[in-house]
N, C-alpha and C positions, 0 to 999 in steps of 0.2 A: 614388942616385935623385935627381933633381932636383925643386926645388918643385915645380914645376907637374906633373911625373906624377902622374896621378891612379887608375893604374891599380893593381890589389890587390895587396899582394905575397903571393913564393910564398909557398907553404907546400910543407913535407914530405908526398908524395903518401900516396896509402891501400895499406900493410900486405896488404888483401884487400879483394875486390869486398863491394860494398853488398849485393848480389844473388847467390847461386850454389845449383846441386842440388846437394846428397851425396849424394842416394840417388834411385832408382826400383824401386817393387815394384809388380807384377802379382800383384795376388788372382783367386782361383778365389770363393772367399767368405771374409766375414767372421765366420760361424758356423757352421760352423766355420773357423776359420782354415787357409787353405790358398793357400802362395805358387804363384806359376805360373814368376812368374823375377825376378831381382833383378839391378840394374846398381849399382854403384858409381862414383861420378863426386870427383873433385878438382879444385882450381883447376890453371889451366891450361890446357893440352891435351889433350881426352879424344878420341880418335876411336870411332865406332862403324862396324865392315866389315862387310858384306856381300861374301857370298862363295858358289860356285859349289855344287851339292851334286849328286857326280856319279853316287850311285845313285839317282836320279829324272834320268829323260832325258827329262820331261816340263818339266823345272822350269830357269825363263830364268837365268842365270847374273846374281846380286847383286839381283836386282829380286822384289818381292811379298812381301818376309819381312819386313817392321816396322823400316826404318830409318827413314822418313818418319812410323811410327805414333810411333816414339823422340819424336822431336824435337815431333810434337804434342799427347803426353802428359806431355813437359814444360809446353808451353804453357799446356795445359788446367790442370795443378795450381798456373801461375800466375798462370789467372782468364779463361783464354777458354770462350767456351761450350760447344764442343765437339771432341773429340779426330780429327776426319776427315771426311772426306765422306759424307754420310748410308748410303751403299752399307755405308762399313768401318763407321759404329756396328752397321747394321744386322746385318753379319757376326757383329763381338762379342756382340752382346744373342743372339744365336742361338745360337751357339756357349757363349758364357759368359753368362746373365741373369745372375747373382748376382756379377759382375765387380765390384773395385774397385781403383782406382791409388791407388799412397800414393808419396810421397817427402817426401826431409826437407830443407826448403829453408833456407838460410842466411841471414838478414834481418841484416847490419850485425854479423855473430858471432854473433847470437843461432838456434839453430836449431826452427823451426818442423818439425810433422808436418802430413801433408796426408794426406785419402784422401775421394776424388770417385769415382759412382758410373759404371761402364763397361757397365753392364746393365740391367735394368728396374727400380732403386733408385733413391730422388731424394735421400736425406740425402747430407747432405755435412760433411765437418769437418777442424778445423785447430784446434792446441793447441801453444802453445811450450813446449818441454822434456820434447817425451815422443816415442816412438817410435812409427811409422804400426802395427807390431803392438798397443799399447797402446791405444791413441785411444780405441778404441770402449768402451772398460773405467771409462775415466776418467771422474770426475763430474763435474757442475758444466757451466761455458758454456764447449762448442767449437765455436764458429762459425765459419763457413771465410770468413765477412764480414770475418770481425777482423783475420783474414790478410791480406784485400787491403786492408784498411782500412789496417793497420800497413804491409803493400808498397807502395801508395801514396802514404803521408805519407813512407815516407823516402828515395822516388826524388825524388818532387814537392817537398819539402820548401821553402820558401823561392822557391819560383817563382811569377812570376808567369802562373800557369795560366789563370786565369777571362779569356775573351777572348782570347787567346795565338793563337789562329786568326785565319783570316779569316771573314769573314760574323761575327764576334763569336761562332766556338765556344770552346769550352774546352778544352786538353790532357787526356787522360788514360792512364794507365796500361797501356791497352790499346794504345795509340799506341804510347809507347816502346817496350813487350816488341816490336811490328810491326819497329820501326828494328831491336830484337836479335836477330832471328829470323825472318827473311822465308821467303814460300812456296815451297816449291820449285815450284807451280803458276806461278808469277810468273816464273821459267824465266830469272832474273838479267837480264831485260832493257835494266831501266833503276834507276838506284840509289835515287829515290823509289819505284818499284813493290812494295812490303813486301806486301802483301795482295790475293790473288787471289780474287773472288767466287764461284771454282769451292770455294775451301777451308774455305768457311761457316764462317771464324772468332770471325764474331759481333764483330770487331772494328769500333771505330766509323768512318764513312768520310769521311776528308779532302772539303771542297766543294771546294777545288783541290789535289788530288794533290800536284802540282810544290811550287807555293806553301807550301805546309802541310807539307809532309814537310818541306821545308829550314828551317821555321819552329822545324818538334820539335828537328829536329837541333841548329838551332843556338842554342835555348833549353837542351836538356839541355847541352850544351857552355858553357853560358857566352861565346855568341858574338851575343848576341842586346840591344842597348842596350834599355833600360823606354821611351826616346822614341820607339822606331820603331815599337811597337807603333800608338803615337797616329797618327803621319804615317801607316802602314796604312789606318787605318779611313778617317781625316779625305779619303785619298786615294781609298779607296772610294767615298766617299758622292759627294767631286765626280765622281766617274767615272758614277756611280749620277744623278745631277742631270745632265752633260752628257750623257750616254745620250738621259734624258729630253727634254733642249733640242734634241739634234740631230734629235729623230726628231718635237717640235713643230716644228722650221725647215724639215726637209722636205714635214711637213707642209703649215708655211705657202708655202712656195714651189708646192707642187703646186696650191694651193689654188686662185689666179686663173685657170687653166687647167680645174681641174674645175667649177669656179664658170659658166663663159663657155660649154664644151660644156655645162653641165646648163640653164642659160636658152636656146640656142639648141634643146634639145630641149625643154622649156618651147614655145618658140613655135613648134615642128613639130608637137605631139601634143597638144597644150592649147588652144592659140589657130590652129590651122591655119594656119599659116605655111609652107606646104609646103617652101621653099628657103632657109628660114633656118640650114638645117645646113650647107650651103656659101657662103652669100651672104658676099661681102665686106663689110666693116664701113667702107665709105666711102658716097659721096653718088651712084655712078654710077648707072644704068638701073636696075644687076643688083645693086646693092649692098642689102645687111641692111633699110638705109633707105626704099629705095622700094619693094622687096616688103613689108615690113611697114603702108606708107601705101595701098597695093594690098588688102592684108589691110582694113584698118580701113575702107576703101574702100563694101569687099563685105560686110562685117558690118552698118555703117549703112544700107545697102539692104536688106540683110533685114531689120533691125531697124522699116524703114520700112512693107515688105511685112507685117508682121508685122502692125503698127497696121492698115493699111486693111482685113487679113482680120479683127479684131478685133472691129471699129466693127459691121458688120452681124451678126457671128454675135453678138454680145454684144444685138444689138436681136432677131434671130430665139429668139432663148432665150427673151428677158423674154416675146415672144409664146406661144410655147411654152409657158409655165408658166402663163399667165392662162388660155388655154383649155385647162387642164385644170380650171380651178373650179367651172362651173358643171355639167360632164359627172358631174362626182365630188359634186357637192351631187346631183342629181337620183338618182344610183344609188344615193347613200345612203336619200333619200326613198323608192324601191320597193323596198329591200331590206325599209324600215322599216312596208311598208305589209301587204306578204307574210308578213312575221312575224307584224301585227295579226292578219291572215284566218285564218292557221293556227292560233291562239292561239282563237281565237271558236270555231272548229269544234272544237277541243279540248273546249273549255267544253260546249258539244252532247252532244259525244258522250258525257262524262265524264257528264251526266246520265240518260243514257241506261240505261250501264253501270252506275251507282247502283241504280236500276228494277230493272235485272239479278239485281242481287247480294242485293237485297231480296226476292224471288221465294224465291231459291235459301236463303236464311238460313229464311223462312219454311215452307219445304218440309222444312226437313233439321230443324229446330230441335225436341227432344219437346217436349211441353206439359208443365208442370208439376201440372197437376189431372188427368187421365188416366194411363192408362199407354200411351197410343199416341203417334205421332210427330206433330208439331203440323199437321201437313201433310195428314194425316188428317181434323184436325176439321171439320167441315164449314161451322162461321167460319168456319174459315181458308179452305176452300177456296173458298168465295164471297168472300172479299177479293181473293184468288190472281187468282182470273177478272176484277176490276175491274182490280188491276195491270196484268194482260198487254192489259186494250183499253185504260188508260192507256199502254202502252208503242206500239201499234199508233198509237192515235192521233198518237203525240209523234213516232214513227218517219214516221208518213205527213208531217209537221211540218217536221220537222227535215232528213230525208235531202236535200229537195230544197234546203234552204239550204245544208245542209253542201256539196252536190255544188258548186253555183253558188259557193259562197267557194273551195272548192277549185282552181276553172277559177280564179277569178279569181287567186288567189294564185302559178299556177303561172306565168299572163300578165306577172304583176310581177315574180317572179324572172325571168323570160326578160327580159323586158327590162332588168332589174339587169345581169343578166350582159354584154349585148349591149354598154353602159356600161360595164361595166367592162372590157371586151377591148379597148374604144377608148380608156381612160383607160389601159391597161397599155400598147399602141402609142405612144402621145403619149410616155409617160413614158421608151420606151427610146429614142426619137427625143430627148427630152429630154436621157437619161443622154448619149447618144454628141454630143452638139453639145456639152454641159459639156467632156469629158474633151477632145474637140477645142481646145475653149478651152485648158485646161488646157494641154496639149500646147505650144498657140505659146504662153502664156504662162513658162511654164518654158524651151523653148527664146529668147524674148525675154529672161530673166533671164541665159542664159549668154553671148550673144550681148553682150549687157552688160557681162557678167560680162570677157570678152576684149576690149572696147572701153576697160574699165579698165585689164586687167593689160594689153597690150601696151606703150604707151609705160612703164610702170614697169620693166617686163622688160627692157627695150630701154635705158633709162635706168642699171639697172643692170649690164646689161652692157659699157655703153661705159664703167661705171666700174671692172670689174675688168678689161677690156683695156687702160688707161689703166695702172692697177697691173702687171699685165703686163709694158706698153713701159715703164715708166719713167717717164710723163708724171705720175703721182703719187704719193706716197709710201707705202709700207704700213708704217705706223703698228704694228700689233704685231709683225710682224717684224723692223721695224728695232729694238724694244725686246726680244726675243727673243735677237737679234744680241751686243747689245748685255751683256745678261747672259751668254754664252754664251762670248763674248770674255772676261768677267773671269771667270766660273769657268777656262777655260783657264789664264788668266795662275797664276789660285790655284794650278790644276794642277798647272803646271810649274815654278810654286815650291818644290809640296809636293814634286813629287818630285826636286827638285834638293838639296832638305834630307834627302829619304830616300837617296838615291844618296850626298850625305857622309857619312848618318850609318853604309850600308851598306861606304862605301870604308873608314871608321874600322874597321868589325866586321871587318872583312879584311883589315887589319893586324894587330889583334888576335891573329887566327886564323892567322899566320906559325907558330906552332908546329904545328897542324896541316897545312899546307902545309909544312910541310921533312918533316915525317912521312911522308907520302904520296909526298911524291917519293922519299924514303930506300929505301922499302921498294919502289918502284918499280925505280927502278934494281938494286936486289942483286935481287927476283925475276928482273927481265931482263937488260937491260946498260946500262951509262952511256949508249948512243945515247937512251936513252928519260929522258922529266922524266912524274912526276907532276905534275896542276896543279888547284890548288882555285880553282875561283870562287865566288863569293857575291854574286849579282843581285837583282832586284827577285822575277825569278820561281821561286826556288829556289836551291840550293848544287849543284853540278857537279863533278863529277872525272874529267876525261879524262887520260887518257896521252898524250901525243905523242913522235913521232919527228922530232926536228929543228925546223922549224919547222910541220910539220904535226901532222894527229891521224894516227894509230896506222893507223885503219879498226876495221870493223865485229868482228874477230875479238878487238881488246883490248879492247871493250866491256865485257864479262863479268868480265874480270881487274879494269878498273878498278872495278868494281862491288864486287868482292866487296874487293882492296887496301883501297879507302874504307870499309867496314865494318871492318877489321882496326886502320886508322887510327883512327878513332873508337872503336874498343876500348879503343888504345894511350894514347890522350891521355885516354881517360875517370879516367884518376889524376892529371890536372893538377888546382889547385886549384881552379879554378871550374866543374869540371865535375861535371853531376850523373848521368853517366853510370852505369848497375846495376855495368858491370865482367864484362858477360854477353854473350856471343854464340855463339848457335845457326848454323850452316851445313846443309839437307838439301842431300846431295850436287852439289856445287857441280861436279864434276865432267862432271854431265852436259848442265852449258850448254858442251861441245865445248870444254872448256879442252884444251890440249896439255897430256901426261902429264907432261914433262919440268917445265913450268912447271908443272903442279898439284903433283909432290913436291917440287919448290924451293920453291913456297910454303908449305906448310904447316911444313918443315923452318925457313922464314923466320919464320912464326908462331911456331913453338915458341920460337925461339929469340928473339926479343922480347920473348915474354910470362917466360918466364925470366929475360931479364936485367933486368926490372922490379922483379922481386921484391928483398926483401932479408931477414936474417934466420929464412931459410929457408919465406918467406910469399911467395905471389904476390896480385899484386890483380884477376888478370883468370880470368875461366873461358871454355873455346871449345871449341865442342861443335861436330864436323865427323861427319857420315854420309859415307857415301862405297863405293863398287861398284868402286874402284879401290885397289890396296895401297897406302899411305903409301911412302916410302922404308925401309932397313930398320931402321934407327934407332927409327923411330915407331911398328915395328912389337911393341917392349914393351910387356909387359903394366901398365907405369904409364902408358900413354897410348893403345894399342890397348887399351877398356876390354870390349869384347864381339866376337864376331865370329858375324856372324846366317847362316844358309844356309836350306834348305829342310825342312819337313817339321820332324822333332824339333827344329831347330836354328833356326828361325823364332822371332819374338817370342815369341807367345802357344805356341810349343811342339806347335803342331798348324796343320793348312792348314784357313784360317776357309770356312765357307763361310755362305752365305747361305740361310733357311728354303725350305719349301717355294714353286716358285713360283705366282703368284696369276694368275688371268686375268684381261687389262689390256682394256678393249674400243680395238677399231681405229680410222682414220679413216673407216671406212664404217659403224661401229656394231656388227659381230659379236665375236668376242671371240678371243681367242691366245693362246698360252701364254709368259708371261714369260721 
């Protein structure tokens, strides 16, 4: 090794995977204890087959029996939220509520029990050194937290996780199992595609897919320099800032143009300038210039008009209003006079009615020295009789004044009124000459108003058509420009420092690229290279033929190759790879038979010769509806073989509860 290598040296790979199952059991229930079915798994090679069941001629050949529920009940006991698509929990809870999964997962040698609930149960637990039959027995803290708490510190271990994304997320655990175990909903399309939102695995989701996957990958590999994370972000943000400037520059460019149409409508809709939406912006007849001197023209003419209707309505008013004074003093006076007279005849009559009521008190009142009614005595009644010719008299008196005030009082209201119908006239004659006033005066203020704004309008618009042609500068776009240029420049500095620092990581990563092609070529023929890239937007593995790609049908091969790769080198030293990989039938993204048993036969036989000491370091869990070759097809690597009916996972065909009535798109209701 020469000085200046600065790269690690090797080490002796890992003995066995960081990460592996031993075990999978299916409970019926945990009180009583009752298995449903148990898998046994080793490092390695395990396949699980699915296979035809031909006394049900109802039932599809390899499909519906729990190869797919396999591989996502491994998942689940490795910390995803959920073992299937809400339809199959829904089966399970129905079928089995009192369900529980246990397996015993391997953590670095150390073996963990696990048992999560598959039915209407929430507890969940995990305890190192004991067996999923036991767990529930056992005292003390079994936390099925601790489990992923301890899974995660020793896949993560040492990495720099916090930020490790883009947008500034974090790696997590969830992530990698996705790299080791992708959806068979995801249908091997593309090698970042690990997680399909149809499979609700609760897994967290990359903000760029591509980006981010090749990100994991090449973090867990040890192919990832601590500097490019930086150049990442720093490249973000200008990206994030020139976004910003490009979309203020277009801004400012559109700006002089929407600036010039919005004042020429300004002076079509505001200032009446009827033709200034087309008028040309020179000095001709028909130009901006002299319809708008046309306009100011015709406004000061009104403005003129305005004045001379003014001057005399403003002198007919002040008339108007004086002779209402003296109309309005005089009707106040006989309103004032008619109140008097009716007020005096009041006073009359009031004594009159006094006279009255003194009769009537004397008459009805007993006497107190008698026992008769005072009205009786014959005092009294000779006073009685002086009353009523005092009343006769005062009545003979009185009537004929009262009558005479009466007339007179009603002659003064009448003529109050007569006053007053001519004061209400005057006054609305009054009201409508004001508002008249009013009127031109308001319209005289806007008239004004456009005699101001026009040449400002006009003024500013010959200054953003100026900006427009060129004739003068814009000042904050040119300063906008100007910033926008040396963010670029930083740009493409930064990423010409990420592109080396990316070209280094891909040299690096020559071991994983002779891997890829290796296993390339012995799946197919020497006409074929594997090839790894690593860009800015992700890690890539095509196949090619010659100097071309393959086409669309080795898609899938190199999908699933590149995962077997990153298996294989997960025992080099810098890698923090689990040493785990799940496959749901990979078969049925339309591989050809002949290459699907070459590969797997290709699989076995790498992951074998990794090993030493009678230890291997990788585990590979393949489902599959298709036989292995016949070799694979022993019982130390064909670890199950699933069919129909008895021979399905759970041992029985799940079905779903009663169903419920859904309401329609019209609002009546169906049956599910």
């Amino acid at each position: 090794m020469s000085r200046t290598d600065t790269s690690p040296p090797e080490r002796i790979g890992r003995t066995r995977p960081l990460v592996w199952v031993k075990r999978l059991v299916l409970f019926k229930s945990l009180d009583p204890l009752e298995p449903i079915r148990e898998i046994h798994f080793t490092t390695g090679l395990n396949i699980i087959q699915g296979e035809s069941d031909e006394s049900d001629e109802a039932f599809q050949t390899g499909h519906g029996i729990g190869k797919t529920t396999v591989c996502r009940l491994i998942r689940y006991c490795l910390g995803e939220k959920s073992y299937g698509q809400r339809h199959v929990i829904e089966e399970v809870r129905h079928c089995f509520p009192d369900a529980y999964a246990g397996a015993v997962v391997v953590l670095d040698g150390s073996e963990w029990a696990v048992l999560r609930p598959l039915g209407q149960r929430v507890r969940e637990f995990a305890l190192e050194g004991v067996a999923p039959e036991d767990l529930t027995q056992v005292q003390g803290a079994r936390r099925y937290d601790a489990f992923i708490e301890r899974l995660s510190s020793l896949v993560l271990a040492d990495l720099p996780v916090n930020d490790a994304l883009t947008g500034e997320q974090a790696l997590h655990w969830l992530q990698v199992l996705a790299m080791c175990s992708r959806d068979q909903e995801s249908r091997y399309d593309r090698f970042w595609n690990w997680r399909h939102t149809r499979s609700e695995s609760g897994t967290p989701k990359f903000g760029k897919p591509k980006v981010d996957a090749g990100l994991c990958v090449r973090l867990i590999l040890g192919l990832l320099d601590p500097a490019e994370n930086g150049l990442r972000k720093r490249l973000e943000q200008i990206e994030v800032t020139l976004e910003r400037m490009n979309a203020e520059i277009r801004r400012k460019r559109e700006e002089p143009a929407f600036h010039i149409m919005g004042l020429r409508n300004t002076l079509v809709n505001q200032c009446g300038v009827r033709d200034a939406a087309d008028a040309p912006l020179d000095d001709s007849l028909l130009g901006l210039g002299a319809v708008t001197e046309a306009r100011i023209s015709a406004l000061k003419e009104e403005v003129a008009r305005i004045e001379d209707l003014l001057v005399p309505l403003s002198r007919q008013i002040s008339y108007t209003a004086a002779s209402l004074l003296e109309p309005a003093e005089l009707a106040e006076g006989l309103e004032a006079s008619s109140d008097i007279t009716n007020e005096s005849n009041e006073v009359l009559l009031r004594g009159l009615e006094q006279l009255r009521q003194l009769i009537h008190e004397v008459e009805t009142r007993p006497c107190k020295y008698g026992r008769v009614r005072i009205g009786e005595c014959s005092y009294v009644v000779s006073r009685v009789e002086q009353i009523d010719s005092e009343i006769r008299d005062r009545q003979r008196a009185t009537l004929p004044v009262v009558s005479e005030r009466e007339q007179a009082a009603a002659r003064l209201a009448e003529q109050a009124q007569r006053r007053r119908s001519f004061i209400e006239q005057t006054q609305q004659r009054l009201d409508s000459l004001n508002h008249e006033k009013d009127e031109l005066v308001e319209r005289r203020r806007n008239v004004n108003d456009q005699l101001r704004r026009i040449p400002a309008v006009l003024a500013e618009l010959h200054d953003w058509t100026d900006i427009l042609e060129g004739r003068k500068p814009d000042t904050a776009l040119h300063q906008l420009l100007a910033e926008a240029q040396e963010a670029e420049s930083i740009a493409e500095s930064t990423s010409r420092d990420l592109f080396v620092l990316i070209t280094a990581q891909a040299e690096r990563a020559g071991r994983l690229s002779s891997r890829f092609d290796s296993i390339v070529r012995r799946t197919l023929t020497h006409d074929f290279r594997g090839v790894v890239k690593i860009a800015e937007d992700g890690i890539d593995f095509r196949i090619v033929r010659g100097e071309s790609l393959s086409g669309e049908a080795y898609e899938t091969l190199a999908i699933i190759l590149a995962d077997l790769a990153l298996l294989l080198d997960g025992n080099a030293a810098h890698s923090h790879h689990p040493g785990l990989l799940v496959h749901d039938s990979p078969r049925e993204a339309d591989l050809y038979l002949g290459i699907y048993q070459k590969l797997l036969d290709l699989a076995d036989a790498e992951i074998r010769s990794a090993g030493r000491d009678g230890e291997i370091p990788f585990q590979y869990i393949v489902t599959t509806t298709t036989p292995p070759s016949k070799r694979l097809q022993s019982k130390s690597i064909t670890k199950l073989k699933l069919s129909g009916g008895n021979g399905s996972l759970f041992k029985v065909q799940l079905e779903a509860g009663k169903p419920q009535n859904h309401p329609t798109l019209f609002g009546n209701t169906e049956d599910a």
